[in-house]
C-alpha positions as CSV (number, residue, x, y, z in Angstrom):
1,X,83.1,82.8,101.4
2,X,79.6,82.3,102.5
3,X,76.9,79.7,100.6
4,X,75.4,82.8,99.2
5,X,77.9,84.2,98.4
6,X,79.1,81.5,96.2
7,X,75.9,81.1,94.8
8,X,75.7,85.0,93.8
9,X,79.6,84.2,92.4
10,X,78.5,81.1,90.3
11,X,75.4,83.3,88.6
12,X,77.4,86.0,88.0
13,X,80.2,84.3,86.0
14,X,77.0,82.4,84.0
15,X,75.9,86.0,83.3
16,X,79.5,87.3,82.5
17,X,80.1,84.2,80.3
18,X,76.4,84.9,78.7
19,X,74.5,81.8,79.4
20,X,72.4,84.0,80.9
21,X,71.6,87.5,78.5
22,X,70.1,90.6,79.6
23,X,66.7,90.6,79.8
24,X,66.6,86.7,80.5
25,X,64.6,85.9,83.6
26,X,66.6,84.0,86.0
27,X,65.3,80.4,87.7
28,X,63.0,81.0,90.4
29,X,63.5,81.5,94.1
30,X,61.8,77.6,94.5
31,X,64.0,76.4,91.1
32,X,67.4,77.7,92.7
33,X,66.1,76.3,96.1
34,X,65.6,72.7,94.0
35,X,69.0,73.0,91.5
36,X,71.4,74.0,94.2
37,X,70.0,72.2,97.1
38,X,70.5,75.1,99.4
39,X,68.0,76.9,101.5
40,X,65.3,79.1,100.4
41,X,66.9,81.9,102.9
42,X,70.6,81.2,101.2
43,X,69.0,81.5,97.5
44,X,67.5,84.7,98.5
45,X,70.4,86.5,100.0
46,X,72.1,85.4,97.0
47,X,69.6,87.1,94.4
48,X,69.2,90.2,97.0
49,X,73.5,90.3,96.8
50,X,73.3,90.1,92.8
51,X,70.6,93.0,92.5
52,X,72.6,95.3,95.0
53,X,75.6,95.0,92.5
54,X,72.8,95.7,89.3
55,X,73.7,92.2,88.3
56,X,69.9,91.5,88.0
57,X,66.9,93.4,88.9
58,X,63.3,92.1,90.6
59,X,59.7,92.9,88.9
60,X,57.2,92.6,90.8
61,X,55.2,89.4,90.4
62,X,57.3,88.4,88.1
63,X,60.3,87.2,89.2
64,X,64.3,88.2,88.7
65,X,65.6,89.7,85.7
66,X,69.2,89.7,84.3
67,X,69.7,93.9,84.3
68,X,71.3,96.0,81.4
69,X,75.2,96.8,83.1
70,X,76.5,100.5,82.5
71,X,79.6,98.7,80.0
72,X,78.7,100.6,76.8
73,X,81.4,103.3,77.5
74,X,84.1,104.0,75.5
75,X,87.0,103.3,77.3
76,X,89.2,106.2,78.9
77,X,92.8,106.0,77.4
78,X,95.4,107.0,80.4
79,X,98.1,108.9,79.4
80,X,100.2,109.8,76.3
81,X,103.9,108.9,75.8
82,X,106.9,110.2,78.5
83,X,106.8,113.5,80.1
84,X,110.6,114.1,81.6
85,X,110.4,116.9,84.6
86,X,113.0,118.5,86.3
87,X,111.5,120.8,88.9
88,X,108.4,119.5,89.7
89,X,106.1,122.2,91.0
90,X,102.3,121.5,91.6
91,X,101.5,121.3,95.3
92,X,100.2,124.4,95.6
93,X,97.4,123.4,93.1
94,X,96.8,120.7,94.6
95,X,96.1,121.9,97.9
96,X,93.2,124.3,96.3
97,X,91.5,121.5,95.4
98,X,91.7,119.3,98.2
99,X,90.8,122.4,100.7
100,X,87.5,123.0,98.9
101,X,86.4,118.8,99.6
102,X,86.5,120.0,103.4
103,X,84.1,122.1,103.1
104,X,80.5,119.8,104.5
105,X,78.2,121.8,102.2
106,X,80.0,120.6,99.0
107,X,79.3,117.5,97.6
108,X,82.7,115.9,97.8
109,X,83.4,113.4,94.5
110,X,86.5,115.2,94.4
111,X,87.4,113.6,97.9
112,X,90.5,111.1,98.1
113,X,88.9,109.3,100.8
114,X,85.6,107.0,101.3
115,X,82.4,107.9,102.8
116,X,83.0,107.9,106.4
117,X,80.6,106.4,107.6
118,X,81.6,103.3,105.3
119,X,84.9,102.9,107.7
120,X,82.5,103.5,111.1
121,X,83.2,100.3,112.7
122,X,81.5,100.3,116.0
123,X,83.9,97.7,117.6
124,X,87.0,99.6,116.8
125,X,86.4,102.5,118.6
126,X,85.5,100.4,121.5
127,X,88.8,98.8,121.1
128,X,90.0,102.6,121.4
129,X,88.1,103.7,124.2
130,X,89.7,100.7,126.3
131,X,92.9,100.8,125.0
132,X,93.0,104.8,125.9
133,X,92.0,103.8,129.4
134,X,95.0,101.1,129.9
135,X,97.1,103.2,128.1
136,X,99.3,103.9,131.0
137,X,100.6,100.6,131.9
138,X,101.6,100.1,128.3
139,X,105.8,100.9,127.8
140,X,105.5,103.7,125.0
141,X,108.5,103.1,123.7
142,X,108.2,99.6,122.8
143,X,105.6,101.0,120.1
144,X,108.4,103.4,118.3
145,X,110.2,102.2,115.4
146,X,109.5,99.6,114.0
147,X,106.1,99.8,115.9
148,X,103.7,97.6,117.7
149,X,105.1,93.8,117.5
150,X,101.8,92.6,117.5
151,X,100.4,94.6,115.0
152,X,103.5,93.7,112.6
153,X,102.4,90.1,113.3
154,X,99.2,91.0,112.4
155,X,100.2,92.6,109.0
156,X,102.8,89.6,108.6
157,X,99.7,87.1,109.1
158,X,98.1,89.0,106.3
159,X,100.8,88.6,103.7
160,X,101.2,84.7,104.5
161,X,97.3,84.2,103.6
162,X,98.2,85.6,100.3
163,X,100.9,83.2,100.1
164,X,103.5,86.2,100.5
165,X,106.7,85.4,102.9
166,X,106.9,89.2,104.7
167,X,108.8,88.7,107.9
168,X,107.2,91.1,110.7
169,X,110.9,92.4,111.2
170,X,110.7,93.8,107.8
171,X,107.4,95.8,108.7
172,X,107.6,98.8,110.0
173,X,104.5,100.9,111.3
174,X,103.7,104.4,109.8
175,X,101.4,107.6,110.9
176,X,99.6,106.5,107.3
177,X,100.4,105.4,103.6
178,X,101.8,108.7,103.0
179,X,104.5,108.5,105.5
180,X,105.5,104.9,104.0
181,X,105.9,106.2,100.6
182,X,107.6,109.2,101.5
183,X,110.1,107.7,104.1
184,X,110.8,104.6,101.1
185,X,111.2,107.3,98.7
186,X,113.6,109.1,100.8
187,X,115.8,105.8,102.2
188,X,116.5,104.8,98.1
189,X,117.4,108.5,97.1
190,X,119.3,112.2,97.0
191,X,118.0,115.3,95.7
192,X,118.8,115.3,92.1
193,X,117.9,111.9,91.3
194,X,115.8,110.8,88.9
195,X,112.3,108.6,89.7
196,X,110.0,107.3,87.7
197,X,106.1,107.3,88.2
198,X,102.6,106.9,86.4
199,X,101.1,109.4,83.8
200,X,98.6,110.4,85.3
201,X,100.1,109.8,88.8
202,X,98.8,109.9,92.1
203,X,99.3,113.5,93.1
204,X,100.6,112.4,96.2
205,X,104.0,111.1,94.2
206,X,104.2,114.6,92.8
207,X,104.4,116.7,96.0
208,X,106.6,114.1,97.5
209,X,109.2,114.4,94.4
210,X,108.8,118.5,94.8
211,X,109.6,118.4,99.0
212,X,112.5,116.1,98.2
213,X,113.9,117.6,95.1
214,X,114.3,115.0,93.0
215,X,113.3,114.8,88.8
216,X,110.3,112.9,87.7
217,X,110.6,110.8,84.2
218,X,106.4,110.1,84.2
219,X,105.6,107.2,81.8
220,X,101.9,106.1,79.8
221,X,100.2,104.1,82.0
222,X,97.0,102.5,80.1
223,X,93.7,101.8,82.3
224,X,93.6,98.0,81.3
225,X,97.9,96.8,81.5
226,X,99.1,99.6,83.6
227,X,102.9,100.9,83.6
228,X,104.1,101.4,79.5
229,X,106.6,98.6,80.1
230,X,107.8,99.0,76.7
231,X,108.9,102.5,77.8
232,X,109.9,101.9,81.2
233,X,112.1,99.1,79.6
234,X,113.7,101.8,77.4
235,X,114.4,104.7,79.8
236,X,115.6,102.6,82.4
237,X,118.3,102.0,79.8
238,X,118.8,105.6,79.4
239,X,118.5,107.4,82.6
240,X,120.6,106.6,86.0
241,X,116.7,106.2,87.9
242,X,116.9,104.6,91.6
243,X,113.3,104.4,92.3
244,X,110.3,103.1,90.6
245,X,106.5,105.1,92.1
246,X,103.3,103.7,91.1
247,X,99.8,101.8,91.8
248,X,99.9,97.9,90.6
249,X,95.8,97.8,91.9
250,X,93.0,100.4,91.5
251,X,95.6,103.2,90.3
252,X,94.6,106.3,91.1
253,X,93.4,108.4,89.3
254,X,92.5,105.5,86.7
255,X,91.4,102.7,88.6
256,X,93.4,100.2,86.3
257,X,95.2,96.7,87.9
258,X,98.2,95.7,86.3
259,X,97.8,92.2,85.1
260,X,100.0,89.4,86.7
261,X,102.3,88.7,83.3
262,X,102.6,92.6,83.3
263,X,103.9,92.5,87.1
264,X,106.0,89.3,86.1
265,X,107.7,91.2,83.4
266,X,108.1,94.5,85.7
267,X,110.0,92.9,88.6
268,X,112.2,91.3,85.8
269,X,112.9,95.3,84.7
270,X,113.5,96.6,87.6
271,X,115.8,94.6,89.2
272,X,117.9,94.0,86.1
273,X,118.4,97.8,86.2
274,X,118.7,97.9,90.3
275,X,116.0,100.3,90.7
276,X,113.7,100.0,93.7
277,X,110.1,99.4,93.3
278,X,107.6,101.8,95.3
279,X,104.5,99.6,95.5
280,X,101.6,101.8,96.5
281,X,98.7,99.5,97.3
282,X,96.7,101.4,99.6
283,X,93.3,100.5,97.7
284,X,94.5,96.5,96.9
285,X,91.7,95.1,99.6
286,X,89.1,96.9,97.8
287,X,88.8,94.6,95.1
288,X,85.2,93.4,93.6
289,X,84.5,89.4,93.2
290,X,86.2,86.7,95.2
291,X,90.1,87.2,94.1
292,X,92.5,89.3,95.7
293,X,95.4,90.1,93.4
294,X,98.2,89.6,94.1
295,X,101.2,92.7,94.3
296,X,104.6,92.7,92.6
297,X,106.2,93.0,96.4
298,X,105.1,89.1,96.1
299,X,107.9,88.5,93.6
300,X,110.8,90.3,95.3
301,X,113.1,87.7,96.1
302,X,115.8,90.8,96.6
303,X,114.4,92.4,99.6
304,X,114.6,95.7,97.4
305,X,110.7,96.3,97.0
306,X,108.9,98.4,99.3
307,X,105.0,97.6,99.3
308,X,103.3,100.6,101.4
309,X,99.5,100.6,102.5
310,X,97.8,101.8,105.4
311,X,93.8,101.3,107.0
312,X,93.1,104.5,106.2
313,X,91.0,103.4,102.9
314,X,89.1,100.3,104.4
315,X,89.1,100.8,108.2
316,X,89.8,104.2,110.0
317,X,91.1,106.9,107.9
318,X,91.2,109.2,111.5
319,X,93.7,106.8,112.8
320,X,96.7,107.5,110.7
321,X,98.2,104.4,110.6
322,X,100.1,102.8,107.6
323,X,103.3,100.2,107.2
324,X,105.7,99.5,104.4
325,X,107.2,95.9,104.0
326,X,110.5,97.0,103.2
327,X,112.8,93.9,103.0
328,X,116.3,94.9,103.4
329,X,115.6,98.8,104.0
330,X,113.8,98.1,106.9
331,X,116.6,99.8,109.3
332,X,117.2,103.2,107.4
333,X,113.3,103.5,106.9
334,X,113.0,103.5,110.8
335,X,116.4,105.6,111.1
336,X,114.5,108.0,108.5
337,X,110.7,108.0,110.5
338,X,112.5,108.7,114.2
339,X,114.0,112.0,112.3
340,X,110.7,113.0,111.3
341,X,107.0,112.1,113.2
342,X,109.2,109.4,115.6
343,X,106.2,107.3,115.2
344,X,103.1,106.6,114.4
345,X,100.2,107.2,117.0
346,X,100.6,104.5,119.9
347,X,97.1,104.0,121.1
348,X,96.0,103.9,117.4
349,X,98.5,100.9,116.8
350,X,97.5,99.3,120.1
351,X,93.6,99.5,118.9
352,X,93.8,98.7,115.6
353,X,96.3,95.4,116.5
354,X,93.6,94.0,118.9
355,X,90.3,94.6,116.7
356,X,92.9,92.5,114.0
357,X,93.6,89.9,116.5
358,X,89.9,89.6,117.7
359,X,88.5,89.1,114.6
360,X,85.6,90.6,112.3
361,X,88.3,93.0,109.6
362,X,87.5,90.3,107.2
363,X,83.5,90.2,107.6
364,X,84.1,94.3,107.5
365,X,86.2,93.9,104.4
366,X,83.5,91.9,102.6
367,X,80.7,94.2,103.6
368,X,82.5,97.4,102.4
369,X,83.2,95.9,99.0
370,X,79.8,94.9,98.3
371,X,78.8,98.5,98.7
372,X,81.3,100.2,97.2
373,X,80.5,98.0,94.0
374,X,77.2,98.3,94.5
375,X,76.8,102.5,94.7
376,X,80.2,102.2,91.3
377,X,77.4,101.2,89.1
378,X,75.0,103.2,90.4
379,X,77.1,106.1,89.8
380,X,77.5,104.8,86.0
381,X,74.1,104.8,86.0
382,X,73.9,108.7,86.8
383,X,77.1,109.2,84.0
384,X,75.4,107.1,81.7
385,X,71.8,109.1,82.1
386,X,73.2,112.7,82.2
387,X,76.6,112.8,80.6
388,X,77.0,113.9,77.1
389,X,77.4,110.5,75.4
390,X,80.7,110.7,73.9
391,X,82.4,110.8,77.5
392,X,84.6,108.1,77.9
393,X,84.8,106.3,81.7
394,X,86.8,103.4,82.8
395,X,85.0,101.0,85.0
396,X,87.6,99.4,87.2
397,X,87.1,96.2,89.1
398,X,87.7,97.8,92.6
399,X,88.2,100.8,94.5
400,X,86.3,103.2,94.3
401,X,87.1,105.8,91.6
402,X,85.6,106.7,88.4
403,X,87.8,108.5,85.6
404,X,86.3,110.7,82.7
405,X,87.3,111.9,80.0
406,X,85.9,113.9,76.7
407,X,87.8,115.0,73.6
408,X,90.0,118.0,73.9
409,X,89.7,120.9,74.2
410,X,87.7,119.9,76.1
411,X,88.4,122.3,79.6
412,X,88.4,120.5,83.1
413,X,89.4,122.8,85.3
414,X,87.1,125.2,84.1
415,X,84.2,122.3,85.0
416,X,86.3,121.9,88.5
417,X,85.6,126.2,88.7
418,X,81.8,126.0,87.5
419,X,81.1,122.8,89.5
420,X,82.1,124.7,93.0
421,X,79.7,127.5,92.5
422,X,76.9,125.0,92.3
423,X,78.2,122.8,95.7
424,X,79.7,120.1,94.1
425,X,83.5,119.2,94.4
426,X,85.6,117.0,91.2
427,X,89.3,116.7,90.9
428,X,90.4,117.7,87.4
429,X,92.9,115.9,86.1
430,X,95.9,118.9,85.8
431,X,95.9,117.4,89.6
432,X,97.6,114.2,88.3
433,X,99.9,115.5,86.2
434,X,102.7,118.3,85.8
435,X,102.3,118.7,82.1
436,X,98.8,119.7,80.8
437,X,97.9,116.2,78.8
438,X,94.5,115.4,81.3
439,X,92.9,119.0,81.0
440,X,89.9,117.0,79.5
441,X,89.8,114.8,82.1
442,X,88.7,114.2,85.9
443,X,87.9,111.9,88.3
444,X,85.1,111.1,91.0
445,X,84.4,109.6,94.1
446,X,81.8,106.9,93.3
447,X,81.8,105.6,97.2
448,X,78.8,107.8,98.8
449,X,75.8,106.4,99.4
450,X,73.2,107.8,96.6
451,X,70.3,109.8,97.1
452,X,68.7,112.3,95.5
453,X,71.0,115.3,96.7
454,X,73.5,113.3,94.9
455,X,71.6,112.3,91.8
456,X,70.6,116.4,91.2
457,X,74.9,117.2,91.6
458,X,75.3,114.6,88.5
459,X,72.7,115.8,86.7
460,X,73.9,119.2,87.4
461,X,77.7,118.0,86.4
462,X,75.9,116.8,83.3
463,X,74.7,120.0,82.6
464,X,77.8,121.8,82.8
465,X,79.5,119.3,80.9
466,X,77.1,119.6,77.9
467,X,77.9,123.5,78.3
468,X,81.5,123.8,77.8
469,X,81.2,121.2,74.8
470,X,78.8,123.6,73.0
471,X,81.2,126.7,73.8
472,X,83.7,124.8,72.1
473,X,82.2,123.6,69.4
474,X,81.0,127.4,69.1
């Protein structure tokens, strides 16, 4: 972490902790200089950092102010209870919804994926470009199953800075996230069996359980602790499951992190019962502040975890490569992926393995979360201005998601159908779900850069929202 950074870190937590109180004016720029015996320049980047997240706001000849944070929502409360599914049937749904964010003349917040030009890192596709030229003398099939070596290093190296043991034998490179999950899924299962996952769950779980015929037992999971544990505790006792599904950071559609004693106590669940544990962390480098948590995959001292993440979400979502650390199913996963794509995309791996081993990911990393935390809040902002006030929004502490919810009736997919007509894309939360428990809810993509184009959609999903609350209450 740079000196500025720090310095923005320390005033935030004095902010957090309430020494300083909004509306307080902060030390000067020549006061900071003097108190932390840095550099003007350093106190400066450190104060323009702090107002970029709306942690304090400038006025003119005046000086810095502490700013008002968007926290006075009611907090959105997940799911309710157990929902037990034995033909799981939604894909076609699904695909409605994601077809119409394709389209460039809607305003995507219904889009699974970043901003584009977030992930536009000029030196990678240089990397590419060479790489594509050399490409010949490479041996192709030294990248299949498990894929690149160096690239599994790379990935390997990652883990051990987090103080996670992940051998690169136990990697093994996928053509994205969604192939990891799938292909774990697959390797710890037979059509028939019963799995486990979130309520509401990343839709991506639900097609997968549909293609491979399996039954889904979809448990509470609360914005703040994740997982139901309680229930999860209690089913696992009941039902024959074999695999465990769900998010441990940034769940989506939620955007909750389970808290470490939470993880603690899940590992100790699941591997009393022998059930494998389906770690889908594909958002866990997009965390805000200086802490990256840590996953459950880090307490798997079985080998019978598989944690699944890809570059798609902080790097190069065009490049279709994902990995799953998968401990002692590392063999059948690669048996499963040669039967299937055989592998994933050789000069991608090659590319992406030398930009990691070249350096800069990390500066990239730091950069993308500062602006996706930055353009959260001023999406709150817009929710807080032009939403009806009793919506209720969780404001999770990475990612880049934003759930809503209102009280039911309240009709989401209807608001999904009006919203279209007027350009702008959401994903209503009947996407998340097989039973209909989130009609009142949806989620948004909170990571495009704001302008006024996208300040007139929120006002106009304001609008509409206000609407179908008066027809009901009519």
């Amino acid at each position: 972490m740079t000196r500025y950074e720090q310095l923005a870190a320390q005033i935030r937590q004095q902010i957090e902790d309430n020494i300083w109180q909004v509306g307080d004016k902060l030390p000067s720029l020549r006061e900071s200089v003097k108190q932390s015996g840095l550099s003007l320049m350093t106190v400066v980047q450190a104060y323009q950092l702090l107002e970029s997240q709306g942690w304090i706001a400038a006025r003119p000849q005046s000086g810095y102010y502490v700013a008002r944070r968007n926290t006075n929502f009611a907090a959105a409360k997940g799911g309710k209870g157990l929902h037990l599914n034995e033909n799981v049937e939604i894909n076609a749904s699904i695909f409605g919804v994601l077809q119409a964010c394709k389209d460039p003349n809607i305003i995507p917040f219904g889009s699974a994926f970043p901003e584009p030009a977030l992930l536009d890192e000029p030196k990678l596709g240089k990397t590419l470009a060479s790489v594509a030229r050399r490409l010949a003398r490479v041996n192709t099939t030294a990248n299949l199953p498990p894929g690149n070596e160096q690239l599994r290093r790379n990935i390997a190296q990652r883990y051990a800075s987090q103080g996670i043991h992940v051998a690169p034998d136990e990697i093994v490179i996928t053509a994205g996230a969604m192939e990891s999950l799938v292909l774990s899924l697959q390797s710890v299962t037979q059509p028939g069996d019963w799995v486990v996952i979130e309520s509401p769950a990343f839709y991506g779980s639900l097609q997968a359980i549909e293609r491979l015929k399996l039954k889904a037992i979809a448990i509470k999971t609360d914005p703040l602790f994740g997982i139901d544990l309680d229930a999860l505790e209690d089913i696992a006792a009941k039902y024959p499951i074999k695999a465990c599904w769900l998010m441990t950071h940034y769940q989506n559609p939620l955007g909750g992190t389970m808290p470490p004693a939470n993880k603690k106590r899940l590992v100790d669940i699941l591997n009393k019962n022998q059930i494998a544990l389906i770690e889908d962390d594909v958002y866990g480098e997009l965390y805000f502040g200086n802490q990256q948590p840590i996953p459950a995959k880090a307490l798997d001292v079985k080998g019978n975890f598989f944690h699944c993440s890809s570059f798609s979400k902080c790097l190069a979502p065009g490049y279709r490569v994902g990995w799953v650390a998968a401990g002692h199913h590392a063999c059948k996963i690669q048996q499963l992926q040669m039967m299937s794509t055989v592998s994933a995309s050789v000069p991608t791996q090659l590319a992406i393995a030398e930009y990691l081993t070249h350096g800069g990911y990390d500066n990239h990393l730091r950069k993308l979360r500062q602006t996706m935390e930055q353009r959260q809040h001023q999406m709150l902002g817009a929710i807080a201005q032009y939403m009806p006030s009793s919506v209720k929004v969780n404001t999770p502490k990475g990612g880049y998601f934003l759930w809503l919810e209102f009280e039911p009736p309240f009709n989401a997919v209807r608001l999904y159908q009006l919203a279209l007509l007027e350009g702008i894309s959401i994903a209503p939360g009947s996407m998340f779900s097989t039973s209909d428990q989130f009609n009142h809810a949806f989620r948004l993509n909170a990571s495009f850069m704001w302008n006024n184009e996208l300040e007139l959609a929120m006002k106009t999903l304001g609008r509409l929202c206000h609407s179908l609350i008066s027809e009901k209450r009519g």
